[in-house]
N, C-alpha and C positions, 0 to 999 in steps of 0.2 A: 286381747291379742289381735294384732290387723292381721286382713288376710295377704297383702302383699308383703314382700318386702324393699321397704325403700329406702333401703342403705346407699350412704352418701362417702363419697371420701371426706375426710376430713380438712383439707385444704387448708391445714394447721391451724386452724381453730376448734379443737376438739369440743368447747363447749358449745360453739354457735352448731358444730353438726351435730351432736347426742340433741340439741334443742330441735333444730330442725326433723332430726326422725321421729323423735318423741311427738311433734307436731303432727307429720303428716300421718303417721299409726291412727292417734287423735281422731283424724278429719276422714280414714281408713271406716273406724270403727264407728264412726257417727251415721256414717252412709250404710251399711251394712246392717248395720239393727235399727234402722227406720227404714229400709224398704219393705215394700208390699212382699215381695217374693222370698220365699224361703231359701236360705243360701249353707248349704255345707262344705267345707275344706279337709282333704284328707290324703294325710304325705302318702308316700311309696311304702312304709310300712301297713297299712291300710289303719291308722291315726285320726280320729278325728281330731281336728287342729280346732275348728271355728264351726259355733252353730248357733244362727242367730235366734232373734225370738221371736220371726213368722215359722223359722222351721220348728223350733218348739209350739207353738201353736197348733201345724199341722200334722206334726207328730203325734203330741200328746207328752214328748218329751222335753225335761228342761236339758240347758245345756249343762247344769253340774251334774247330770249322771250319766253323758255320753262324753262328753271330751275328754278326752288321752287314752280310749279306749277303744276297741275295735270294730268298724262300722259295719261290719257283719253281723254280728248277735245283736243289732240297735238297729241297723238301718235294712229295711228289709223289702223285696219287692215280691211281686205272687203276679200266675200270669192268670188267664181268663178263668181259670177253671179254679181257681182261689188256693194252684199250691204255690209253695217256695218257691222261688227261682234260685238256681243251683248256683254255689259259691261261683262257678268259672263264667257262669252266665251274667254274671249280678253288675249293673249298667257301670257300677265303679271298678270294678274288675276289668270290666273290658276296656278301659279308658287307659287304664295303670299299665296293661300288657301290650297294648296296642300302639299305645301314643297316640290315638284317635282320637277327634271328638264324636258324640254319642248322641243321640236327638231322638226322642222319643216325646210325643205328643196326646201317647194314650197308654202312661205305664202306670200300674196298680201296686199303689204304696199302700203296705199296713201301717196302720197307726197302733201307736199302743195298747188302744182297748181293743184290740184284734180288727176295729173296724178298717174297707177300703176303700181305699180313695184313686181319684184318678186324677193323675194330675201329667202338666206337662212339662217332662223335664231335659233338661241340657247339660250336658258334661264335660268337661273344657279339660284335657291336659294342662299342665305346669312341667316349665320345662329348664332345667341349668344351662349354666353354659355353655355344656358337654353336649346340650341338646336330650341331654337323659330325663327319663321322666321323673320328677321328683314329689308330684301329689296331682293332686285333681279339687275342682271346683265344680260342684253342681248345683244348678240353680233351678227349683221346681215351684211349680206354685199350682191352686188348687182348683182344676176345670169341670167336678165334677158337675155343679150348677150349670155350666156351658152343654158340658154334652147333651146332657138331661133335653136340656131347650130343642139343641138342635137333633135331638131323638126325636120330639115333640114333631118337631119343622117337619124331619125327614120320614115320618110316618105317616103326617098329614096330607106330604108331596104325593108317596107312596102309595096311600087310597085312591086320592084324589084320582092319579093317574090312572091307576086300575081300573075304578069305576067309569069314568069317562071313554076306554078305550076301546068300550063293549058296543056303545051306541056310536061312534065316530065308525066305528069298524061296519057298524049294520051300513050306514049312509055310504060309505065307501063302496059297500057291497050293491047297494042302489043304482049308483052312479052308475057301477061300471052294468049292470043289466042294462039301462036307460040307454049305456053307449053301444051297446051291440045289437051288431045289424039287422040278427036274427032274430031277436027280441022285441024291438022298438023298430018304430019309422018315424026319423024326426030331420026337420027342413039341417041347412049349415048353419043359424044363426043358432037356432037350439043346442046342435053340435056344441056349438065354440063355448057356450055360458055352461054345458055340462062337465066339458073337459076341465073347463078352469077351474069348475066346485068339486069335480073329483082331483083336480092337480093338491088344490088349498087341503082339501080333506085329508091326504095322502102327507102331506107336510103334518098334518095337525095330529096326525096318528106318530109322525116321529119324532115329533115334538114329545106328548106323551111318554111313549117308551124312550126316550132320552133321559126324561123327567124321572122314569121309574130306574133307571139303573143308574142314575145321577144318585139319586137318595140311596140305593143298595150301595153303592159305592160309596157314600159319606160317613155310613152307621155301620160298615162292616159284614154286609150280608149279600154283599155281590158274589153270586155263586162264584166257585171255582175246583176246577182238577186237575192241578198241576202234575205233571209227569215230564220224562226224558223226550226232550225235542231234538233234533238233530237239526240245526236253523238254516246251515244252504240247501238240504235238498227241500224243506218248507216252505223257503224263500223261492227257490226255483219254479216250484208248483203252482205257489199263488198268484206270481208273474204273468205262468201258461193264461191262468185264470183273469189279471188285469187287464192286458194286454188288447183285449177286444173295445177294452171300453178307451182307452186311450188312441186308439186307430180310428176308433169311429169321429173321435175331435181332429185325427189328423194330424195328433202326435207320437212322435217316437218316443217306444217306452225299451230301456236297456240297462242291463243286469250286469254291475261291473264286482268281479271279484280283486280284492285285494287292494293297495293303494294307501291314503293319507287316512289313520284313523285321529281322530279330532278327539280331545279333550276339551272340559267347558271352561278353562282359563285359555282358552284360545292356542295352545299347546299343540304340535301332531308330532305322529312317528307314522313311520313306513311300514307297513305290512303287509306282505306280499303274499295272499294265499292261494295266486292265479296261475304260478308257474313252479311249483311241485309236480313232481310227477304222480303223487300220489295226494289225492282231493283230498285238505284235512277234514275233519270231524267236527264239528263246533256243535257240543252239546250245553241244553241249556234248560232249567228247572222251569218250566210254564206251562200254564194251560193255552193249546194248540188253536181254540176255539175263539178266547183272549185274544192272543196276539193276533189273530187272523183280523178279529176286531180292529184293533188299534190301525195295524198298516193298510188295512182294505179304507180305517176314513183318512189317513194322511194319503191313501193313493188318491183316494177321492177329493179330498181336497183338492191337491196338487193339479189336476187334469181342470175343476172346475173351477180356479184362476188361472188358468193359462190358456192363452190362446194363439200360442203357435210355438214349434221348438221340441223341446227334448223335456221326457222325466225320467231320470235315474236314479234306480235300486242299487245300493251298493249294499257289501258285508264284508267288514273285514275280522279281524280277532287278534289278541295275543294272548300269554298264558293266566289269565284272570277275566279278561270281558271281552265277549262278543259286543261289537255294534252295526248296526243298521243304519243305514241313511237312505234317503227317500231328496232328492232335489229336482228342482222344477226352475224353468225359462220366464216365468210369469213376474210380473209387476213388484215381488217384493213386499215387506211387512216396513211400515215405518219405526222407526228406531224407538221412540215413547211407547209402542204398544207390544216391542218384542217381548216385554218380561212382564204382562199382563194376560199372554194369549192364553195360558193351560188356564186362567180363573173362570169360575161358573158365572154364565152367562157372558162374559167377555167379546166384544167383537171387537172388529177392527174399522172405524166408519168411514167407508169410502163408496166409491159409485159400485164400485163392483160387490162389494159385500149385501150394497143395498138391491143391486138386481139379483140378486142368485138367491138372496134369503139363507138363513139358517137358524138352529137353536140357538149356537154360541155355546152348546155343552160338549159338542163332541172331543175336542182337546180336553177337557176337563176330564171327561171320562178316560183318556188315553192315558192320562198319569196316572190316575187313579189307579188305572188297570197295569201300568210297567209297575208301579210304587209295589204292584203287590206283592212283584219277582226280584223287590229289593234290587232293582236295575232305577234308571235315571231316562229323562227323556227332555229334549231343549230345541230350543233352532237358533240360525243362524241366518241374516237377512238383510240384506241393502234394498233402499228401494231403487227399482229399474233393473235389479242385477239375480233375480228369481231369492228363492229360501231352499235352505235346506235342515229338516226337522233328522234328530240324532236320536238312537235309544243306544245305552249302552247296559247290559244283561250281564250277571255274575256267569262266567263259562264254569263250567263241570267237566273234567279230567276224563276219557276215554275210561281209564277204572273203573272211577267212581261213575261214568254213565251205567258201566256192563254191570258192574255192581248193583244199581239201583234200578234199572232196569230188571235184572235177575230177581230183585226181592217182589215188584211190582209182579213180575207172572206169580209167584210161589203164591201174591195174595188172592190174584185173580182166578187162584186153581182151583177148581171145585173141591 
């Protein structure tokens, strides 16, 4: 059976079309069970239609004892803790009810002999005319070898950094006795070669810990305590808090409520949360300490390419996502390197990048860190015409904040 279908009118030769689908079903089903990746088809009854024989491979199952049968008691997924995932949870489920695609990169398939795997997989809707959903397509294949490596990698990054950041820390700590005045007596030529090896030092410690929350963040073990945020008066606070460091370059830094909230097909809507008489609420599930994170280095960014003008904090919201935006006057990202910048280690190579120095992880870390709260983070950037970097956060309903809020003390009560 192909997995499309590529019905043809007949164009009154009913033998040359029955030949032509028969064909292309053919050249369907040849590509399908000689790929590398495992491929399953399953209508809106939840049917398995088509399963080739990498996913019998990675299964353990053949296709004669899962097709025409239900991909629930056959296809099964378990989360970290190695139980079931619930029928309403189950990544084909959510495809079938949602009309969503589905992306998962780290989801835990049992195989038949109860072993797990991890593999990364993708879930496509299929959709009629009507636009109705009429099955799903998921295509997984088997990463567990990969992670494994990059366990390896990210363990090794992990020490490495720890250890080193004990003695970088003591010389740091040298330096800076060496530069005080009450300590030491040294000529201005001593001065200047000190400051410079406590500057390099002071880089190479955040280098470091970039390194070590870079790998915590790769393998899943970047702390977190997500709780009820309330994101403008958060945002308000941390502004108070920017604000010095942006006046001291002699830029204006300003806090716009409401306005064009941007979508990443380049799409806006208006939303105005500036001129209610009553300030809404925009709650939102993150860790407070997290996000402080994320927008303290795009504020830092922001300030340390720009050198003269305005940076703008905006927030706006509607009934699904809060977003934030952060724009700046500065220089711009080149068009090649905008869909490169969240990667590890990535810069962007130009005079200014090269004078200022950096890791090239800290946007890497920023996704990492929105990706956790199932929110989304991009930019937007002309050169000569400044950037402007977006997160957009799942909002939580005033209810459901009071709600989850209320269960959060009951657990905090002694």
């Amino acid at each position: 059976m192909g997995l499309f279908d590529f019905s043809k009118k007949s164009g009154g030769n009913g033998h040359h079309a029955a030949s032509a689908l028969h064909d292309e079903k053919l050249k369907s089903d040849i590509i399908i069970n000689n790929i590398d990746d495992a491929v399953a088809l399953i209508d809106a009854q939840n049917t398995v239609l088509v399963f080739n024989p990498a996913a019998e491979k990675l299964t353990g199952r053949s296709a004669e004892e899962i097709i025409d049968l239900d991909y629930r008691t056959l296809i099964t997924f378990v989360d970290e803790k190695g139980q079931e995932i619930s029928a309403e949870n189950h990544p084909f489920q959510k495809v079938l009810s949602t009309g969503e695609p589905h992306r998962n990169e780290n989801a835990n398939l049992k195989a038949k002999d109860g072993s797990t795997l991890t593999v990364d997989l993708a879930v496509t809707p299929l959709t009629g005319n009507d636009n109705e959903v009429t099955g799903a397509v998921a295509i997984f294949r088997d990463v567990h070898a990969q992670r494994q490596q990059e366990k390896q990698r990210a363990d090794f990054i992990s020490t490495a950094s720890h250890e080193m950041r004990t003695p970088v820390a003591a010389i740091e700590g040298y330096l800076a006795l060496a530069l005080n005045d009450r300590v030491t007596k040294i000529d201005a030529n001593a001065r200047s070669y000190l400051e410079k090896a406590h500057a390099s030092t002071q880089h190479l410690g955040k280098l470091f810990q970039d390194l070590l929350t870079s790998a915590k963040a790769e393998d899943g073990r970047l702390t977190s305590h997500p709780q009820i945020v309330e994101l403008s008066e958060f945002v308000e606070s941390l502004v108070e808090d920017l604000k010095f460091t942006a006046e001291k370059k002699g830029l204006l830094l300003e806090l716009l409520l409401g306005g064009q909230q941007r979508s990443k097909d380049g799409t806006s809507t208006t939303v105005d949360v500036s001129q209610k008489v009553i300030k809404p609420l925009l709650y939102v599930h993150v860790d407070p300490d997290r996000m402080r994170e994320v927008i303290t280095n795009l504020f830092d960014n922001a300030v340390k390419y720009t050198d003269s003008g305005r940076i703008s904090i905006g927030l706006t919201a509607d009934d699904k996502i809060v977003q934030f935006h952060i724009s700046d006057t500065g220089p711009g990202i080149p068009k090649n390197d905008v869909s490169h910048l969240f990667q590890k280690f990535y810069r962007v190579d130009n005079s200014a990048t090269r004078t200022i120095g950096g890791t090239g992880l800290g946007l890497y870390i920023c996704r990492k860190i929105v990706e956790l709260y199932h929110g989304r983070i991009w930019v937007e950037s002309q050169e000569g015409n400044g950037s402007t970097f977006y997160i957009n956060l799942p909002r939580i309903s005033n209810e459901k904040a009071q709600q989850m809020m209320s269960e959060q003390q009951k657990q905090a009560a002694p």
